[in-house]
C-alpha positions in Angstrom: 73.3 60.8 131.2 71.0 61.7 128.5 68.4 59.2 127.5 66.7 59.6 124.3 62.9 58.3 123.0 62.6 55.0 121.5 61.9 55.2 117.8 58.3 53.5 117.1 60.3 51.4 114.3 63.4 49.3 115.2 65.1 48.0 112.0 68.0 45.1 112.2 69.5 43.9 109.0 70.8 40.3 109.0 71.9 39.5 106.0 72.0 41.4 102.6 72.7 39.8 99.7 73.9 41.5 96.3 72.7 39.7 93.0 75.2 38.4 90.7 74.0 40.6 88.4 74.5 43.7 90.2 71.1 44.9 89.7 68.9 43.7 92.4 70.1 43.2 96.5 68.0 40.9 99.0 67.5 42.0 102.1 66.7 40.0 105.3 65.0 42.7 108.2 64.1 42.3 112.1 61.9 44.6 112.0 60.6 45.3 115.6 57.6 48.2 115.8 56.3 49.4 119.0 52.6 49.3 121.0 50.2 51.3 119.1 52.4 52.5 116.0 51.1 53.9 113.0 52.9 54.8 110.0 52.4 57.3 107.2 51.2 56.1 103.4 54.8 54.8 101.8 56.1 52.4 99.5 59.8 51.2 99.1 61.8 50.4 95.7 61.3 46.7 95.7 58.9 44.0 96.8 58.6 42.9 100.2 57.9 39.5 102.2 57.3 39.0 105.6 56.2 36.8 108.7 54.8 37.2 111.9 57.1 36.5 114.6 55.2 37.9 117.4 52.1 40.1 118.0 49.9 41.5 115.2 50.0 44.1 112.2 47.6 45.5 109.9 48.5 46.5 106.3 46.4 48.7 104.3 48.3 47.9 100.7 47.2 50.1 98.0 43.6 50.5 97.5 42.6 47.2 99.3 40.3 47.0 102.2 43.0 46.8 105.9 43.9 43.2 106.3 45.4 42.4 110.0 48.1 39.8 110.3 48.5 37.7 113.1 51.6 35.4 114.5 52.3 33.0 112.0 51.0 34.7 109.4 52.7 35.9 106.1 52.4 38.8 103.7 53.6 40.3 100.3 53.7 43.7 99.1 54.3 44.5 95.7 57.0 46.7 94.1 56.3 50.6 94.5 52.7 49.7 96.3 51.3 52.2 98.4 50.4 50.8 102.3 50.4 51.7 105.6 50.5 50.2 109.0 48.9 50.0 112.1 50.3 48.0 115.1 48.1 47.3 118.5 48.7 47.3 122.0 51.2 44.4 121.9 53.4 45.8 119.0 54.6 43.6 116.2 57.9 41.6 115.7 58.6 40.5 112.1 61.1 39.1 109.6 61.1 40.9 106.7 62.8 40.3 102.9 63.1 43.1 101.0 64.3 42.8 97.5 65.4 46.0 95.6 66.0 47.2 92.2 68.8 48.7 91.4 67.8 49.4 87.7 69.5 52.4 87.3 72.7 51.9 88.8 75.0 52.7 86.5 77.5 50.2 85.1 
């Protein structure tokens, strides 16, 4: 039996919702990141909404000074904004909404 590593990020759609429109899709996210996890500057192609389920996270969005966010707590990041993240000891469990363009599709 191989066993392979755990990925420091465990992603878990529940839902995802196309627009009537067919331009824009909602996206509803476990996201589930292990202890002391640290991701790369990124952004994604839509804003982003989340809560705390468990643990703690700390964002560094854009140019803004690190903000940590504890259970219970909620956050925003804006379309095509820079962050990162940093998880402690306990690691993080959230629910995250992602909502993304699809501008360019073609029609």
């Amino acid at each position: 039996m191989r066993v392979q590593s755990q990925e420091p990020v465990k992603r878990t759609v529940l839902q995802r919702v196309e627009l009537p429109d067919g331009r824009m899709a909602a996206i509803l996210i476990l996201v589930e990141v292990q202890p002391n996890s640290e991701s790369p500057r990124h952004m994604h192609p839509g804003v982003e909404v989340g809560y705390v389920l468990e643990g703690a996270i700390e964002f560094q969005i854009d140019e803004q000074a690190p903000r940590l966010f504890k259970q219970g707590d909620s956050f925003s990041i804006p379309l095509n904004t820079p962050h990162v993240l940093k998880v402690g000891p306990s690691g993080v469990k959230l629910l995250k909404q992602e909502f993304q363009c699809r501008c360019f599709k073609p029609r």
